[in-house]
Structure formats: structure tokens, C-alpha cells
C-alpha positions as CSV (number, residue, x, y, z in Angstrom):
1,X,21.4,-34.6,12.7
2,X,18.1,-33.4,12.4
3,X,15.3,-32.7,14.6
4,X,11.5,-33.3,13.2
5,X,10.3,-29.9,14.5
6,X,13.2,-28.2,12.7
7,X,11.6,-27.6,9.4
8,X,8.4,-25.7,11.2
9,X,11.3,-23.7,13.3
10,X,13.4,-22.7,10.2
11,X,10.1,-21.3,8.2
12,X,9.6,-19.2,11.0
13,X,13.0,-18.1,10.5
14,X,12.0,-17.7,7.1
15,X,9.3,-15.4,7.7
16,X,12.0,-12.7,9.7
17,X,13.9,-12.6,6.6
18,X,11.1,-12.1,4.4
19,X,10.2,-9.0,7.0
20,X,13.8,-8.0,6.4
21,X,13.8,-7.9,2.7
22,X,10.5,-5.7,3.1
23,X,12.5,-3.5,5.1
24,X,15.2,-3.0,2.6
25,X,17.5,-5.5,4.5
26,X,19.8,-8.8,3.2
27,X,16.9,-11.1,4.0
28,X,17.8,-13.1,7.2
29,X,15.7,-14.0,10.1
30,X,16.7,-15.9,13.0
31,X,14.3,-17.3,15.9
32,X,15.8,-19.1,19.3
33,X,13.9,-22.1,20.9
34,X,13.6,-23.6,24.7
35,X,11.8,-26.3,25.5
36,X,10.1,-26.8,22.2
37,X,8.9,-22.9,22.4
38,X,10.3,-19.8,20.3
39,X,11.4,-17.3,22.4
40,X,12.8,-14.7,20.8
41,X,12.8,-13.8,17.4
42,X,15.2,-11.7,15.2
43,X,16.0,-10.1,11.9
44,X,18.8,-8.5,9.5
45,X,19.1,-4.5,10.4
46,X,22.2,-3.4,9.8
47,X,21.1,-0.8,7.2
48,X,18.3,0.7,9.2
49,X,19.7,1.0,12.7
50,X,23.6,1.9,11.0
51,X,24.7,-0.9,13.2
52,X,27.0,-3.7,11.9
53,X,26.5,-5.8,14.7
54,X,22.8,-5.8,14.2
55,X,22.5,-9.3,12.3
56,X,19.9,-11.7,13.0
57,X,20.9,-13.9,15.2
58,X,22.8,-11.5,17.4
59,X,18.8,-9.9,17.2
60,X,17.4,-13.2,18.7
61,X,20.0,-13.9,21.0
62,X,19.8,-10.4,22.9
63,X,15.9,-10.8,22.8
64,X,16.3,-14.6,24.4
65,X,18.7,-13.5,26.5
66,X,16.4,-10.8,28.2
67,X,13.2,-13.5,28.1
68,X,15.5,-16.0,30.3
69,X,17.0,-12.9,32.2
70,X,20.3,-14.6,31.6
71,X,23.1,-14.0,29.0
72,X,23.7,-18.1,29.2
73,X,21.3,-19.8,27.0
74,X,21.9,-23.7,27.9
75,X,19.4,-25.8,26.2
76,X,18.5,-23.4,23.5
77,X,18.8,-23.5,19.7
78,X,19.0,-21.0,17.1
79,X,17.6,-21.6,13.9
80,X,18.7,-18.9,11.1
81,X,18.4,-18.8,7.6
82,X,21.9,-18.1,6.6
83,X,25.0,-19.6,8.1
84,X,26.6,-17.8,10.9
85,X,29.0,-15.3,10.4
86,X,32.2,-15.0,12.5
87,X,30.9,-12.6,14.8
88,X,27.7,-14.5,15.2
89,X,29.7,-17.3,15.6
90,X,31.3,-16.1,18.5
91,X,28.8,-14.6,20.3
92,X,26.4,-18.0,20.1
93,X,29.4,-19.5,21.8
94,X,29.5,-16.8,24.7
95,X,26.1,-17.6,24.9
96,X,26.5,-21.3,25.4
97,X,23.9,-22.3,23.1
98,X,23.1,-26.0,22.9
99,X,22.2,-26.5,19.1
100,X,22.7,-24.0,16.0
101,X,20.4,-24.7,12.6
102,X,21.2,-23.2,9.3
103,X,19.2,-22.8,6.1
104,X,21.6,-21.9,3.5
105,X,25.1,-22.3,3.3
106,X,27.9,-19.0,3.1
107,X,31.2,-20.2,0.8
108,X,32.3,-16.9,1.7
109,X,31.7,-15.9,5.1
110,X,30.2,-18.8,6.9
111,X,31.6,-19.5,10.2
112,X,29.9,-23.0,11.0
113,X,31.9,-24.9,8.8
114,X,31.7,-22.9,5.2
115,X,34.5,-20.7,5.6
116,X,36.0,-21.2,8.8
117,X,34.8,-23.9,11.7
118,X,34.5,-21.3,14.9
119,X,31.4,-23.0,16.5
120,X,33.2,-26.7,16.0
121,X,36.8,-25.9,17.1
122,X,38.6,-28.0,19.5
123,X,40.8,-25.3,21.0
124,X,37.7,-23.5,22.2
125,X,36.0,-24.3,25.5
126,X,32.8,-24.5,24.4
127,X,31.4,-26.3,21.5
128,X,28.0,-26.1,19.9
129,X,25.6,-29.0,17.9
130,X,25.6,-27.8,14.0
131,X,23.1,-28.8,11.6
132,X,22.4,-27.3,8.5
133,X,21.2,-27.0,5.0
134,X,17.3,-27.0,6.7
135,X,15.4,-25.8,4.2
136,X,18.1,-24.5,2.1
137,X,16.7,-24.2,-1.2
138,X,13.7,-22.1,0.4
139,X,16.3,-19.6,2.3
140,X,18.8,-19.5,-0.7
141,X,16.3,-18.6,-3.0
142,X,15.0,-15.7,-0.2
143,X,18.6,-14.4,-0.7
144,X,18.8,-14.9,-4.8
145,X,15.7,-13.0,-5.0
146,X,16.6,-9.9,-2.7
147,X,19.9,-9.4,-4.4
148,X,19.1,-10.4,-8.3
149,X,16.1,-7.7,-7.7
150,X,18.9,-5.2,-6.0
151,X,20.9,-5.7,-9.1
152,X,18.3,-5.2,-11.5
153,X,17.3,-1.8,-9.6
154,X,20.9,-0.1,-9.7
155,X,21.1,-1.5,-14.0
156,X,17.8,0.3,-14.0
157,X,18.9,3.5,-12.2
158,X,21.8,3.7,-14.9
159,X,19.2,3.5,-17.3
160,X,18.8,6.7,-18.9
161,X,15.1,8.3,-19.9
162,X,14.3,9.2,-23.4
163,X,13.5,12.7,-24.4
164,X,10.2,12.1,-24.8
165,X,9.2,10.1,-21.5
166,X,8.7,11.0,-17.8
167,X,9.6,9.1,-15.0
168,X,7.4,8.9,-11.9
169,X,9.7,9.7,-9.0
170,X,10.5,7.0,-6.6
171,X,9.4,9.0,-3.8
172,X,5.7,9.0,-5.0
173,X,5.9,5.5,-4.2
174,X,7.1,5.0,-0.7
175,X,5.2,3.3,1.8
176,X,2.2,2.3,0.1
177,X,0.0,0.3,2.3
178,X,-0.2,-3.4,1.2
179,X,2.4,-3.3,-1.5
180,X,6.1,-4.2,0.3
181,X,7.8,-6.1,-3.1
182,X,11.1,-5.2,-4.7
183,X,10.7,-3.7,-7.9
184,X,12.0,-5.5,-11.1
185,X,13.0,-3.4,-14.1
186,X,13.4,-4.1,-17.9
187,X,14.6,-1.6,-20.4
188,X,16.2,-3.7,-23.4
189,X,13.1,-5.5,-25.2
190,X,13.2,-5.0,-28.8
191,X,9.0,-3.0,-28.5
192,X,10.6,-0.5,-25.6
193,X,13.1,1.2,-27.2
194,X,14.9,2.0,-24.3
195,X,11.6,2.8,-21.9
196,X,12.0,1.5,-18.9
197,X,9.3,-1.2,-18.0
198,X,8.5,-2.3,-14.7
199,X,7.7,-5.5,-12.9
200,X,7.2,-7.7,-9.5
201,X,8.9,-11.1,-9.9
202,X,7.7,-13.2,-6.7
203,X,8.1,-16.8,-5.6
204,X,10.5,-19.8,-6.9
205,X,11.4,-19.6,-10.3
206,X,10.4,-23.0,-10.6
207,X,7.1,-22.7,-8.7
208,X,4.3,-25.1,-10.5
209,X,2.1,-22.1,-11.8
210,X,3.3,-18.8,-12.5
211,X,0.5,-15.8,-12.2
212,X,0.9,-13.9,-14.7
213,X,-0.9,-10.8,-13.8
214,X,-2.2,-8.0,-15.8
215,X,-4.0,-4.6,-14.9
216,X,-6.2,-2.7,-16.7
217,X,-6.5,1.3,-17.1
218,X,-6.2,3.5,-15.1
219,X,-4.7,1.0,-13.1
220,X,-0.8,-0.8,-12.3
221,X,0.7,-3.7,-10.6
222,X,-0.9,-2.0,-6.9
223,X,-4.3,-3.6,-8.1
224,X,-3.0,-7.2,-7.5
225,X,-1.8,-6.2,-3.8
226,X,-4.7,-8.5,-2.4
227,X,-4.4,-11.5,-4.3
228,X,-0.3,-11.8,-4.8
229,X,0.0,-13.5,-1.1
230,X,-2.7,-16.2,-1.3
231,X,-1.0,-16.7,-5.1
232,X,2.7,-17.2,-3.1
233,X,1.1,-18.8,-0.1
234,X,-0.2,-21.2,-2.8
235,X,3.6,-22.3,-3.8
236,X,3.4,-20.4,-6.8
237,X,5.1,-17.4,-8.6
238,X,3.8,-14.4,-9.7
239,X,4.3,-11.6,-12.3
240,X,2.8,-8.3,-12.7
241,X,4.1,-6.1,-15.1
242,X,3.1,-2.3,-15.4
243,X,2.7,-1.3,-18.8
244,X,4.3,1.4,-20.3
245,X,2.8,4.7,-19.1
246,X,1.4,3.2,-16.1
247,X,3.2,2.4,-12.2
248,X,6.4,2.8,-12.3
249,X,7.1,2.1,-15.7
250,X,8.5,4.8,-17.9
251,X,5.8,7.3,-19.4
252,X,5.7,8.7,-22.8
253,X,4.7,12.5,-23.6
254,X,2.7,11.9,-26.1
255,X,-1.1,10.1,-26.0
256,X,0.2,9.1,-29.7
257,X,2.6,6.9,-28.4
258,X,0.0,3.9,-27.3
259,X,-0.9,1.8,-29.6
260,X,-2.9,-1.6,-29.0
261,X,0.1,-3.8,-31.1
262,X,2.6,-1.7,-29.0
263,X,1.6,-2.7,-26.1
264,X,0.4,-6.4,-27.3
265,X,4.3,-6.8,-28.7
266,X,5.5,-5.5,-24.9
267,X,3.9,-7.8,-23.3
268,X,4.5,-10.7,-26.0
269,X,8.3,-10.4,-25.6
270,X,7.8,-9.7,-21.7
271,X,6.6,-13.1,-21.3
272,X,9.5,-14.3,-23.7
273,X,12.2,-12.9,-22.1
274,X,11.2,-14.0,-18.5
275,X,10.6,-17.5,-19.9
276,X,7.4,-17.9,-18.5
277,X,6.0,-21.7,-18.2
278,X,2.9,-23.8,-16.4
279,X,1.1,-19.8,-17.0
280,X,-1.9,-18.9,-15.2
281,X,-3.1,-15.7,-17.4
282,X,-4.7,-13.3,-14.5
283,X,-6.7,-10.8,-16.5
284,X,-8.8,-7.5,-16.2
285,X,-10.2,-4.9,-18.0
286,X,-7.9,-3.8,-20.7
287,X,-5.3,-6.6,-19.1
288,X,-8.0,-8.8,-21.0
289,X,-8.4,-6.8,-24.1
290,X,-5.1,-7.1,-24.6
291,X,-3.7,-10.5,-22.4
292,X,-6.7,-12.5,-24.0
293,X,-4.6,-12.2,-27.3
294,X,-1.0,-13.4,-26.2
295,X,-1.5,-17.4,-25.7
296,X,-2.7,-18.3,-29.2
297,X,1.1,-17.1,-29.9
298,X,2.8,-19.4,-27.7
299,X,0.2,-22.1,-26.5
300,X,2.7,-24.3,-24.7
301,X,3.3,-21.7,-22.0
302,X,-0.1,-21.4,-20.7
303,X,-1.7,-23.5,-18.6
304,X,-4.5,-21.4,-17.2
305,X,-7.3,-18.2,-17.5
306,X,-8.4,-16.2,-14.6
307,X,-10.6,-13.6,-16.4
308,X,-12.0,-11.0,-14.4
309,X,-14.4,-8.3,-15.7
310,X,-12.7,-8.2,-19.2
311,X,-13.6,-8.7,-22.9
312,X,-12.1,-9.2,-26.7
313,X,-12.8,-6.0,-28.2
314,X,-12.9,-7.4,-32.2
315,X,-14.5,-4.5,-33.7
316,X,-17.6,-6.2,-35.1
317,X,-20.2,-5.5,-32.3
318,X,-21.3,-2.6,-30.8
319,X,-19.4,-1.3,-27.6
320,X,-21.6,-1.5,-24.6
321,X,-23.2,1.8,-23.5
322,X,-21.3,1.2,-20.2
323,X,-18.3,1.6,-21.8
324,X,-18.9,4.3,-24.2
325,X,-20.3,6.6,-21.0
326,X,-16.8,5.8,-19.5
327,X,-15.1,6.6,-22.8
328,X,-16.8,10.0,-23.2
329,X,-16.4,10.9,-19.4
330,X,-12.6,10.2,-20.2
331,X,-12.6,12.6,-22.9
332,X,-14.9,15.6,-20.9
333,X,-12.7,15.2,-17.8
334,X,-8.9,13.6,-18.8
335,X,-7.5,15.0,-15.1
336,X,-9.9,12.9,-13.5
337,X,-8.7,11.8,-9.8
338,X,-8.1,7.9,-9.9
339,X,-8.0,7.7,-6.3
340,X,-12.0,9.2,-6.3
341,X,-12.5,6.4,-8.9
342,X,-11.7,3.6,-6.7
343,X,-13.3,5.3,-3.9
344,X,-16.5,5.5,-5.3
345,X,-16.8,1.9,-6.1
346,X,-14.7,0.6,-3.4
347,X,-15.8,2.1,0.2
348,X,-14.0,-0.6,1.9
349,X,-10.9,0.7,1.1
350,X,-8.8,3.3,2.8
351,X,-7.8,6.8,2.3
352,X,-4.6,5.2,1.5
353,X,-4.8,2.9,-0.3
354,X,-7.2,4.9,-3.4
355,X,-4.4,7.5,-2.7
356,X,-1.6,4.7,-4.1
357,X,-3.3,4.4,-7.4
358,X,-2.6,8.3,-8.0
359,X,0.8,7.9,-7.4
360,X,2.2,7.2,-10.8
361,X,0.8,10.8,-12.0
362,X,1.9,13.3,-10.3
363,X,0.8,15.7,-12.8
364,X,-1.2,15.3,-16.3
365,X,2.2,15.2,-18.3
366,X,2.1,11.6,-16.5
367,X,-1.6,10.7,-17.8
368,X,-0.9,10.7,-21.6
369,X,-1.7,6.6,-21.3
370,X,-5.2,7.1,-19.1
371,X,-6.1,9.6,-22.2
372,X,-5.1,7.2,-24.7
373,X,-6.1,4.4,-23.9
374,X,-10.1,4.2,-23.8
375,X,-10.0,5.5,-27.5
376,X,-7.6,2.6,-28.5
377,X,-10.7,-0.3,-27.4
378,X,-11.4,-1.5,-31.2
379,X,-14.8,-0.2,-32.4
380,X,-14.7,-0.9,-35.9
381,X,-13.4,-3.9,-38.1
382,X,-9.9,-2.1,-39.2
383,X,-9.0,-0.5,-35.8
384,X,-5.9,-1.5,-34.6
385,X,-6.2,-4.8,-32.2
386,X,-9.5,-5.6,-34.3
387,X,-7.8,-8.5,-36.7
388,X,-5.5,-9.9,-33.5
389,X,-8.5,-10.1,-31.2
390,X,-11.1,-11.7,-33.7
391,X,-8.0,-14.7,-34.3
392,X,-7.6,-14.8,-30.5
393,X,-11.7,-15.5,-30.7
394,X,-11.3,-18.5,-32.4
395,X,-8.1,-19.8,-30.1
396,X,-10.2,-19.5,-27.5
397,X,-13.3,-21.2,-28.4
398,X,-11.7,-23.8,-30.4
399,X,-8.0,-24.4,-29.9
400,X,-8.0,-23.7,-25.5
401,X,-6.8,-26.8,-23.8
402,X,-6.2,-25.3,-20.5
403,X,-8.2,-24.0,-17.0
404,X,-10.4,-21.8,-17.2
405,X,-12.3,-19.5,-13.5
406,X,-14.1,-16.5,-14.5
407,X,-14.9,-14.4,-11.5
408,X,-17.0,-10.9,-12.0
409,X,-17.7,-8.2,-10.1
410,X,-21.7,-7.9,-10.1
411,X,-22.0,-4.1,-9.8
412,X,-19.4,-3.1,-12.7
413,X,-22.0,-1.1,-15.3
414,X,-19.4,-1.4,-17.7
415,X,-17.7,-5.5,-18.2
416,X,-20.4,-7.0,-15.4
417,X,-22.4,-10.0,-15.4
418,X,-23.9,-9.8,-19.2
419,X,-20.3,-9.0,-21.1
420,X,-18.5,-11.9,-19.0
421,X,-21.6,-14.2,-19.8
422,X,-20.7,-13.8,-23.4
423,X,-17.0,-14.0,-23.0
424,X,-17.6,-17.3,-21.2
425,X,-19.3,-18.8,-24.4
426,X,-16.2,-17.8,-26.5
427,X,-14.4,-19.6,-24.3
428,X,-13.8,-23.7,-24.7
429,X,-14.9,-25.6,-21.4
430,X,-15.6,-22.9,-19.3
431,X,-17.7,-23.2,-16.2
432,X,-20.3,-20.5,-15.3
433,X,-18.2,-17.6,-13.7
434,X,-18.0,-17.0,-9.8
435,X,-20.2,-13.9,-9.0
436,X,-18.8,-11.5,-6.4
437,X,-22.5,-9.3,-5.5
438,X,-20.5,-6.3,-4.0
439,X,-17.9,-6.2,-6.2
440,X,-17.6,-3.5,-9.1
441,X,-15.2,-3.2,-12.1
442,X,-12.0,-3.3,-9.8
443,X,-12.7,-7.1,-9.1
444,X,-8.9,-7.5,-7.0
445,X,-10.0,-5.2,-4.5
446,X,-12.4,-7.9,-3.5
447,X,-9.8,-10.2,-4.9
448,X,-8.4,-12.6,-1.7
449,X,-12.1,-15.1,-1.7
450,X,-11.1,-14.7,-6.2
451,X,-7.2,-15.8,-5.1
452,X,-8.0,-18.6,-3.2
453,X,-10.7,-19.9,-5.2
454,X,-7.8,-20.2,-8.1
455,X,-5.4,-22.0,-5.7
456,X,-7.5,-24.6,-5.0
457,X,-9.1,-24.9,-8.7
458,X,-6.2,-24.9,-11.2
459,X,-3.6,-27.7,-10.8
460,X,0.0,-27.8,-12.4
């Protein structure tokens, strides 16, 4: 039977096996309560202390059992996420607890009932209270996450690279401050042709609203770092691809490579493939240029615009001075530090953190995207993404039936206040945009006041 305060002990539990999956673990977290108070906490760790006995619960119950100075732990419960193993099992028993909660069930190893019955059996001298299936869905999908993203890694890692693309070592990648999610990889849509694409995949697949996010250059997925929690936090899911040549996505050689319908028609059957529904579109920068043009192709799977600091590019009005000073330092200096870039407009952030957004080029072998892509914006009528963009135009300003927040960063000298202003009148229903005075082009760095404000404003 269960207890009302078992649902606000098992998401604390929750939270420990989150922490584990950050830390490369099978996501279980365990917490032990007396007297209505968690006393010990504890967390999968098997693979980083090369201990098999160094499960959750056995975690909490060694912590608990120092707190109480006493290996006996009458009158306490243990809430996990997972149902107890054998050896768990066993060792709860030792302890004498009073009460054991589970999350999700184990058909293949659970010990409380599941597999075997060890905390409920007659013959032994002790028995313990069982409830479970608290919270189940929530911890089950914990576990389907961690492992469906573990699988999708080692398919990737048999991937093989194409001649004529580069692959940013993992290495370059490790412990980046602010950015603890699995990687997701793709490498079989029809636009790839065999480049590998990656992607974060957070939150219940059948959240309400799916944040579908979408970078710019010469940025990836790390830009979103600061608004992906308030987005989960918010009971939603969230997806941010990198494009091809940026993150950790495969790289081609050649600058030729990019095209604006390439990368339009990777994204296009991104979104099919995943089977995206109740969207959010979360754009910037060339994430607009080019995400502004996907939902006129498949209307019923978007439900929602955050624009940020973006534009349609239709190649029948002038390209702002901003942006052509950006395009020509671009060509002057194409080994320009990216890290420096964010610096300059972003002094709240740390060494660190402008140091992640070099990491996906090491070298300028890696860059050929950052070169190609500020000659790809469409300046003239014909250019490629000119005809696509001037249709999406009219979707927007006279087919939208969805949400629509605009939120721009003040300082940008490139897609500020005056370019969103006139995006927002292409734009059917949509309210005057939030203004963020110290924020520059790289609105998501300022982007947790921008996350919550979408929470609260667009509904499912």
C-alpha cells in the first residue's frame, strides 16, 4: 500500500539516477527515509568505482547506516527507482528495513517479487513491507532513455566516415561545463548519405510539446545548454540536432558541400524520422533562415514559434549592413576563434564555457561549414533558399495557426531589434517580441528568463 509522501520520496530517487546517467551509469538512484526525513542518498556506480556491489541502494543503505551509527535500520524505508536486485535484496534484509518502494519493475532480475520474492519469503527471519510501481512510467522511461541512447552510440561508432568528411574526436568534447546529455546519432536519412548527424533527444516521448531546437552558425547543440532544463523541468521534450559540419555531427572537406536545400532536406527528414508532434520550433540565426521554412511542409506537427534573433532571407531586399560586415569579416579572417566570438558579446560567461564552442574544430579542415555558410544567406532572387523562403513568407503571415514568442537580444548589430520587428509583421498573430537589453546575437546565453517565459506562454 501506498504512502502519500511516497511520490515526493521516489522523485528524489529520481533525481540520483538522473545524476547517474550523467555519470555514464545505468540510471538508478536510491534515497532512505526516518521519520519523514531523507537520510542518506545513493546512486548507480559500478562502472566508475569498478565495484559490482556499488548499486544504489547498497549506496544509501551504507550512507544511512553511518548517519544512525547503526547497521540496523528499524523504521526506515528505501525508495529506489528500479526494483531490488538479489544482492540488494539481501542486504536490505540484514539491514532490517521496515518498508522498501520501487519505481519500475525488473522481469529479469528483480528480487521483490519480479524475478524471485527474497524480501517476501517465509523461510527468512525477517520480512520487509514492499510496494512498488511508484512512479514507474517516470523511472522506466529514465532507464529506456539511458540504454536506447547507449545503443544508438555503439550503431554510431560502427558507423564508418566517408572519405570526404572529418570527425571531431570525442575527446574534444569531454566535460563541457553545463552540457551532461547522452548523445543521439543518425547516419541513414536519405539527404546524409552516410554522414553521421548528431542529436540530444530529452524528456518523454510523449511529453505535450517537443522543443525542437535549432542553432545557428558558428554554433551547435552547446548553445541551448541554458534553456534545455527549464524546457524538461516544464514536462516537455526537447531536440537539438547539430547540423552537418557543426558539433558532433560529421564534417565534410569541402565548403562546396553546404548547400541551403541540403541542409533544409536534413532537417526536413530529421523531423520525419523522429516523428515529431505538438512542435515548438526554437529558432536562431541561421536555425531561423533555415527552420522558418520547415512547417509550411508539414503544418500538423507544429504547434509553436520561439524565434530568436533570426530572419527569412528571400533574396528580394537588401541584406542588412550588419550582416554583410559579418560576412566579409568571415571571408578576411575564416580561422577566426569562436570561443573569442562569444566572449566578446557574452562577458558573463566563463573561460569554459566560450572554450566548448571551439571544440568541434580542432583545426580549419573542421571549419569548411563556418566558411560556407555566411555566403549561402540568399542575396539575390535565384539563390539557392530564395524561392523556399519567399513561400515560407506567405505560410507565415497567412496560413500560421499556431503560438507565436519572439524574444531578441537588444545589442545584436546584426538580427537586433529592427530585423525581428519586421519578421514579427510577416508573422500571423504575433505579439510584440520580449526584449532582452543585455543580450546580443547569442540570445540562449541569456536564454533561462527566454525558457521560462515559453513554458508558461505556449500550451499543448
Amino acid at each position: 500500500m501506498s504512502h502519500p509522501d511516497d511520490i515526493r520520496f521516489m522523485t528524489l530517487a529520481l533525481a540520483q539516477a538522473r545524476e547517474a546517467a550523467a555519470a555514464g551509469e545505468v540510471p538508478v538512484g536510491a534515497v532512505v527515509v526516518h521519520n519523514g526525513e531523507v537520510i542518506a542518498t545513493g546512486r548507480n556506480a559500478p562502472v566508475g568505482t569498478h565495484d559490482p556491489t556499488a548499486h544504489a541502494e547498497i549506496a544509501a543503505l551504507r550512507a544511512a547506516a553511518t548517519r544512525l551509527g547503526n547497521y540496523r535500520l528499524d523504521g526506515c524505508t528505501l525508495y529506489v527507482t528500479l526494483e531490488p536486485c538479489a544482492m540488494c535484496s539481501g542486504a536490505m534484509l540484514h539491514a532490517r528495513l521496515t518498508r522498501v518502494v520501487f519505481g519500475a519493475p525488473d522481469a529479469k532480475t528483480g528480487a521483490a517479487g519480479s524475478a524471485l520474492d527474497v524480501l517476501g519469503n517465509a523461510r527468512i527471519n525477517h520480512q520487509t513491507q514492499v510496494t512498488g510501481g511508484v512512479l514507474a512510467h517516470e523511472c522506466g522511461a529514465v532507464l529506456s532513455t539511458f540504454f536506447q541512447a547507449r545503443r544508438e552510440a555503439a550503431r554510431s561508432a560502427a558507423s564508418p566516415l566517408r572519405d570526404d568528411a572529418l570527425r571531431t574526436p570525442d575527446a574534444r568534447f569531454d566535460g563541457l561545463p553545463g552540457y551532461p546529455w547522452a548523445p543521439r546519432y543518425l547516419h541513414d536519412l536519405p539527404a546524409l548519405g552516410g554522414l553521421r548527424l548528431h542529436y540530444l533527444d530529452e524528456g518523454p516521448a510523449d511529453a505535450p510539446l517537443t522543443w525542437l531546437c535549432l542553432h545557428g552558425n558558428p554554433a551547435w547543440s552547446y548553445l541551448y545548454r541554458r534553456m534545455i532544463p527549464v524546457f524538461l523541468a516544464g514536462g516537455g521534450r526537447v531536440v537539438a540536432p547539430d547540423m552537418p559540419g557543426f558539433g558532433k555531427s560529421d564534417k565534410p572537406k569541402k565548403d562546396t558541400a553546404h548547400s541551403f536545400s541540403w541542409h533544409r532536406q536534413v532537417l526536413l527528414e530529421l523531423v520525419q524520422r523522429l516523428d515529431l508532434r505538438h512542435v515548438v520550433l526554437v529558432v536562431q540565426d541561421w536555425g531561423g533562415l533555415l527552420g522558418l521554412t520547415l512547417p509550411m511542409d508539414a503544418p500538423q506537427r507544429y504547434s509553436g514559434l520561439l524565434a530568436m534573433n533570426t530572419t527569412l532571407a528571400a533574396g528580394d531586399a537588401p541584406l542588412s549592413p550588419g550582416f554583410l560586415a559579418w560576412r566579409e569579416m568571415c571571408a578576411k579572417n575564416p580561422e577566426f576563434d569562436v570561443g573569442r566570438l562569444f566572449a566578446r558579446g557574452n562577458p558573463h560567461m566563463s573561460a569554459a564555457e566560450c572554450a566548448a564552442y571551439n571544440a568541434p574544430f580542432p583545426d580549419k579542415g573542421h571549419r569548411a561549414a563556418l566558411r560556407a555558410f555566411p555566403p549561402m544567406v540568399p542575396e539575390h532572387p535565384d539563390a539557392d533558399g530564395a524561392a523556399v523562403a519567399r513561400a515560407a513568407r506567405g505560410f507565415w503571415r497567412e496560413r500560421w495557426s499556431g503560438q507565436t514568442l519572439m524574444a531578441v537580444g537588444a545589442q545584436d548589430p546584426v538580427l537586433g531589434p529592427s530585423v525581428m520587428q519586421e519578421l514579427q509583421q510577416l508573422i500571423r498573430n504575433c505579439p510584440p517580441p520580449l526584449v532582452l537589453a543585455q543580450a546580443g546575437h547569442f540570445v540562449q546565453e541569456h536564454g533561462e528568463a527566454v525558457a521560462q517565459a515559453a513554458v508558461g506562454y505556449f500550451k499543448p
